[in-house]
C-alpha positions, 0 to 999 in steps of 0.5 A: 529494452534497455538492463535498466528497464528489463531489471524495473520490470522484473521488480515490478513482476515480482512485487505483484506476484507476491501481492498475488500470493494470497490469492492463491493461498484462498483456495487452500484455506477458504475455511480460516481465510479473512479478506480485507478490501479497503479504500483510502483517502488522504494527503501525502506530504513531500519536499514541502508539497502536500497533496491529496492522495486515494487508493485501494488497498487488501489484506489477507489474514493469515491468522489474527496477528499476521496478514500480507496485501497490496496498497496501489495509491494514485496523487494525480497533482503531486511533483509539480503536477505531473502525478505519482502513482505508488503500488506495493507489497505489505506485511502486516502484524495486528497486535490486537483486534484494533492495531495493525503495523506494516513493512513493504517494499513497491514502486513510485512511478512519477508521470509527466514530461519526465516520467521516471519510477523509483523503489518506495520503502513503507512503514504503517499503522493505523487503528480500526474502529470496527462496525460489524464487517465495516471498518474506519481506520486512520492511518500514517505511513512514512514512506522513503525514496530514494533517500527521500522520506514522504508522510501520508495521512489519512482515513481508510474505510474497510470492508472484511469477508 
């Protein structure tokens, strides 16, 4: 295994135990615990190509401002067909019930021919419209690569326990 492989994969491994650490967290404190799981989609809009774009994403609130997860989202048909896959750690801060804003870091693995992955930075936000535990979100994120900047847009249907 190569240094380059061997550092990939220890980013990798450390993106997701921190993505793991609110699920260690629950049993500390399953009384103040708020879960958030969610599906998404929408289109992510890259080097003059637009794509459509699913995932799933959870959060676990810390308190009502603050709260961390994990965002895995699939574009099968983007770079030229050849499919992109992003995973990713988030921080999230909720200024109030509706809005919430988010900083992570993860990875953006390209598929194909010429299968490569790359360091994915991401801002985030959305409003919640809340219906009881359910909710609908519309989000906008900007993602960069590599230098390179992505937007996507879309719709998050959530459920909170």
């Amino acid at each position: 295994m190569t240094y380059t492989n061997r550092k990939r994969r220890l980013r990798s491994s450390l993106i997701f135990s921190l993505a793991a650490l609110p699920l260690l967290t629950f049993s500390v404190s399953a009384q103040t615990a708020r879960h958030v799981l969610g599906v998404f989609a929408g289109a992510t809009h890259f080097d003059s190509e637009t794509n459509s774009t699913f995932g799933i994403e959870y959060e676990y609130r810390i308190n009502p401002q603050w709260g961390m997860g994990a965002v895995y989202e699939r574009t099968p048909d983007a770079h030229h067909h050849d499919g992109v896959t992003v995973a990713l750690a988030s921080a999230f801060y909720h200024p109030d019930q509706h809005w919430r804003f988010g900083v992570g870091v993860g990875e953006e693995r390209v598929g194909g021919g010429h299968p490569h992955s790359e360091t994915l930075y991401r801002i985030s936000g959305n409003y919640d419209f809340h219906f009881d535990q359910f909710g609908v979100a519309p989000t906008l994120a900007v993602d960069v690569i590599d230098g390179d900047t992505a937007y996507v847009a879309g719709i998050a249907f959530t459920y909170a326990f």
